[in-house]
C-alpha positions in Angstrom: -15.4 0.8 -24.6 -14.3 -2.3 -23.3 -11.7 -0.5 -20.7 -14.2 2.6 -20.0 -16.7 -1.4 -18.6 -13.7 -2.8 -16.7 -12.8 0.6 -14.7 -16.5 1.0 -13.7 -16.9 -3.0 -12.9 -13.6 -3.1 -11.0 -15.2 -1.9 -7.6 -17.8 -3.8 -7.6 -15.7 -7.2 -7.7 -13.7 -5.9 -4.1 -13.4 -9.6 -2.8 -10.4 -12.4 -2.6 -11.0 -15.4 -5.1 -8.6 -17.7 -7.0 -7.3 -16.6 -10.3 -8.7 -18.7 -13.3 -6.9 -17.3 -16.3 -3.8 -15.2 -16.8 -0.3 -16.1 -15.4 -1.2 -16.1 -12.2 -4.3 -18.6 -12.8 -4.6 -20.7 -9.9 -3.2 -17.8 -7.1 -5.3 -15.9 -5.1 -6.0 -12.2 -5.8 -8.2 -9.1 -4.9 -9.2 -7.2 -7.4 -9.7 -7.3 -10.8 -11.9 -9.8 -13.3 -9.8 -12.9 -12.8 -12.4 -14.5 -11.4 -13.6 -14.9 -14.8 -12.7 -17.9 -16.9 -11.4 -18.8 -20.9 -9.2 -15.2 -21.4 -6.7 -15.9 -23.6 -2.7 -15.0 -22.7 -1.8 -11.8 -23.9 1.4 -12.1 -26.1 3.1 -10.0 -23.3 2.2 -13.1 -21.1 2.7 -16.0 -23.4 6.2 -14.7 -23.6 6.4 -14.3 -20.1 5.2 -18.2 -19.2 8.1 -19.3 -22.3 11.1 -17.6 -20.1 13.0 -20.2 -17.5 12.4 -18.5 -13.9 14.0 -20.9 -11.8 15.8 -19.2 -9.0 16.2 -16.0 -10.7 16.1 -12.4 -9.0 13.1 -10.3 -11.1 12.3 -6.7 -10.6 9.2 -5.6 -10.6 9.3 -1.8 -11.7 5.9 -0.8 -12.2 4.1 -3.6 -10.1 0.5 -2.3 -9.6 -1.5 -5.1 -7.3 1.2 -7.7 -8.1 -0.6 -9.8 -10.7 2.5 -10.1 -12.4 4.6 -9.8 -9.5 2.7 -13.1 -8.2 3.5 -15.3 -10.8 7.6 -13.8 -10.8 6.9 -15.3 -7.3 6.1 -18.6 -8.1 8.3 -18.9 -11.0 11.2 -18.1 -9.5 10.7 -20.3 -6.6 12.2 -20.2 -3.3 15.9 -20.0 -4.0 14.7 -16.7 -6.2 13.9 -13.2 -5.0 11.0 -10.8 -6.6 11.8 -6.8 -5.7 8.6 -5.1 -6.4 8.4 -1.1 -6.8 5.0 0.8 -6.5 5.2 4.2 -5.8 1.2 4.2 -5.3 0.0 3.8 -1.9 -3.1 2.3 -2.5 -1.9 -0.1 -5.1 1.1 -1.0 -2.5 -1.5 -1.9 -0.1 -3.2 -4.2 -2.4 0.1 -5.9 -3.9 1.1 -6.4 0.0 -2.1 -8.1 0.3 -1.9 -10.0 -2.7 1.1 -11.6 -1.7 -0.5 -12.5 2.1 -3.2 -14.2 0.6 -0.3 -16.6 -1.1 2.1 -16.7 1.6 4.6 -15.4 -0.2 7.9 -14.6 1.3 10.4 -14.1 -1.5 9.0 -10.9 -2.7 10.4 -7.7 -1.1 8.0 -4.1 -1.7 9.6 -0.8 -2.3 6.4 1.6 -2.2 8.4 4.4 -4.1 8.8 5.1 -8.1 12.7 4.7 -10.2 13.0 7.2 -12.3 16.6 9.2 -13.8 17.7 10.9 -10.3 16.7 10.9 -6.7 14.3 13.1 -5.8 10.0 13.8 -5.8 7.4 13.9 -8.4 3.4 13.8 -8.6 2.1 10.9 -10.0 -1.3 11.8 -11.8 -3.6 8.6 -11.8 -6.9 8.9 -13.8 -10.0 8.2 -12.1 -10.6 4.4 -11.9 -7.2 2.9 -13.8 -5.0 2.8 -10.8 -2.7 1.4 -12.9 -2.1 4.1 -15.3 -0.5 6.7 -12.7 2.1 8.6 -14.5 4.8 10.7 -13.2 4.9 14.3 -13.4 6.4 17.6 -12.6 2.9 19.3 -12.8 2.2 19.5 -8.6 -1.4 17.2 -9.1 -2.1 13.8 -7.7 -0.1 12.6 -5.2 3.5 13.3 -4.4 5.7 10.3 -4.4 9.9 9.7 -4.1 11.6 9.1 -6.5 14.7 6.5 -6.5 17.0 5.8 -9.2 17.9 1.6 -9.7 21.3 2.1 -9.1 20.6 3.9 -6.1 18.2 1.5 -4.8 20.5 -1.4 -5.1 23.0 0.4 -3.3 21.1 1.8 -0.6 19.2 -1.2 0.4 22.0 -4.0 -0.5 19.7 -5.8 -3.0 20.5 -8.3 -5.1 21.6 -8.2 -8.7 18.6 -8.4 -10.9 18.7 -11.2 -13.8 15.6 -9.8 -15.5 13.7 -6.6 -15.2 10.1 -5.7 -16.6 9.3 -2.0 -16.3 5.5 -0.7 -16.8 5.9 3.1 -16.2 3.6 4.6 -18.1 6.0 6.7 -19.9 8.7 6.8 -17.8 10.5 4.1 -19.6 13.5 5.6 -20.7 14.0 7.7 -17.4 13.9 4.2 -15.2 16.6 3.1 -18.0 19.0 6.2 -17.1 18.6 5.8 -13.6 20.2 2.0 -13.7 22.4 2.2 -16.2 25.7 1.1 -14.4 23.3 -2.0 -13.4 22.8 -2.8 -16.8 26.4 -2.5 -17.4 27.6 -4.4 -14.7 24.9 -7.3 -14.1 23.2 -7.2 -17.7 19.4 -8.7 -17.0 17.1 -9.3 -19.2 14.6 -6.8 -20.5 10.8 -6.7 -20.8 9.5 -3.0 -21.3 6.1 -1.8 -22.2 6.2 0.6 -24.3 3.3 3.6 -24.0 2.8 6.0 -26.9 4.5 9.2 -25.4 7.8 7.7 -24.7 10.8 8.6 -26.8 11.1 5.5 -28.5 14.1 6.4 -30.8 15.7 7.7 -27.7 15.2 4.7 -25.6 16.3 2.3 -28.7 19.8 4.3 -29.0 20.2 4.1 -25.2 19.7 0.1 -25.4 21.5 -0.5 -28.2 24.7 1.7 -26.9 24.8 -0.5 -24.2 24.9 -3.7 -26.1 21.4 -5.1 -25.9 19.3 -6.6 -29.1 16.1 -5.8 -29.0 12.8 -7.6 -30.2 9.1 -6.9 -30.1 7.3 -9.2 -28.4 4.1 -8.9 -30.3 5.5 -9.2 -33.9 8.7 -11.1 -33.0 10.3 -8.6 -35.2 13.4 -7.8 -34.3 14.5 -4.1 -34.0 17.7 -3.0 -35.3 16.3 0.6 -35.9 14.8 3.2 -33.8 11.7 3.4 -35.7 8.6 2.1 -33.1 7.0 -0.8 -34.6 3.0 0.3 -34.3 3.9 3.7 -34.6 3.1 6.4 -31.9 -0.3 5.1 -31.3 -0.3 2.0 -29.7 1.0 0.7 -26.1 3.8 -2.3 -27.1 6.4 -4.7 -25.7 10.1 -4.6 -26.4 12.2 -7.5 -25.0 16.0 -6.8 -24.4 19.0 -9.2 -24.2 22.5 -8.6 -23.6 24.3 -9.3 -26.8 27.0 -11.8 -26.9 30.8 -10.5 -26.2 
């Protein structure tokens, strides 16, 4: 109920104002309820705000209107670099404004989606949660290209990434496959949110084959199994560190 009351309020709050809650309290933003005081961090965030940022290069995989991509911004400071990807248009457009209204110059926007290969793909957004756009093969939506990390990187001579939080709507593992000499080579840090139709055992082995402990961020519970921790019901964040040599 309370997400079917945010997607019908959202247009109707179409106007800049300063954040007053969240990570990026104090930024200005349009879009959204931020405008609205006392929320509470989300675990996802708390954990977020507890990570040293300080001249670090963050991707933003996933980025929707850059409400998280504007406090990576701030965190990381000058001497860091944000690389933002959005493969919706619309959502581009508001992230790119986002970051004018903040004078923000260390964030660089790639308006396309990673995924395991190079290619196309419709992304199918439901009516009124532009941030819930999933990619498909089924020809509805919108078409949108389709990068892989390592690819990117490559192509456009980015920096190395030190930490990477991915919000894919599914796609998680696939973004995963796509950069997996980057893990291997640079070996950032992880922060994934996990949606119910992923392959969760499959994305665990994957991790975990290429050295990373992983740890949910709700629970704290560390996961040295491929079992999900809520089940296949529940949306959930799994933070990934390169282990030790």
């Amino acid at each position: 109920m309370r997400d079917t009351t945010v997607r019908l309020l959202r247009p109707l709050f179409n106007f800049p104002y300063v954040a007053r809650g969240g990570l990026a309290r104090g930024m200005r933003r349009r879009g959204g309820l931020g405008f609205v005081p006392g929320r509470r961090l989300t675990p996802e965030e708390r954990w977020l705000a507890q990570q040293p940022w300080a001249g670090r290069v963050v991707y933003d995989v996933g980025a929707w209107e850059g409400v998280f991509t504007l406090f990576f911004a701030r965190a990381v400071g000058a001497a860091g670099r944000v690389i933002a990807c959005e493969p919706n248009p619309s959502n581009a457009a508001r992230l790119r404004e986002n970051l004018a209204l903040n004078g923000l110059t260390n964030v660089r926007l790639v308006e396309l989606a990673l995924g395991e290969r190079v290619g196309s793909a419709w992304l199918s957004t439901p009516a009124g949660a532009s941030g819930r756009g999933a990619l498909t093969a089924t020809p509805t939506g919108q078409a949108v290209a389709v990068q892989t990390l390592d690819g990117l990187i490559a192509a456009l001579g980015l920096p190395a990434p030190d930490f990477v939080k991915i919000d894919v709507e599914g796609a998680e593992l696939a973004v995963l496959r796509g950069g997996a000499s980057t893990l291997a080579r640079c070996r950032p840090a992880l922060l994934i949110e996990v949606h119910p139709q992923a392959d969760y055992a499959a994305l665990w082995a994957f991790l975990d084959a290429l050295g990373y402990a992983m740890r949910c961020v709700e629970t704290g519970q560390a996961l040295s199994a491929p079992v999900a921790p809520f089940g296949e019901r529940s949306a959930w964040h799994l933070a990934a560190q390169a282990r030790a040599a």
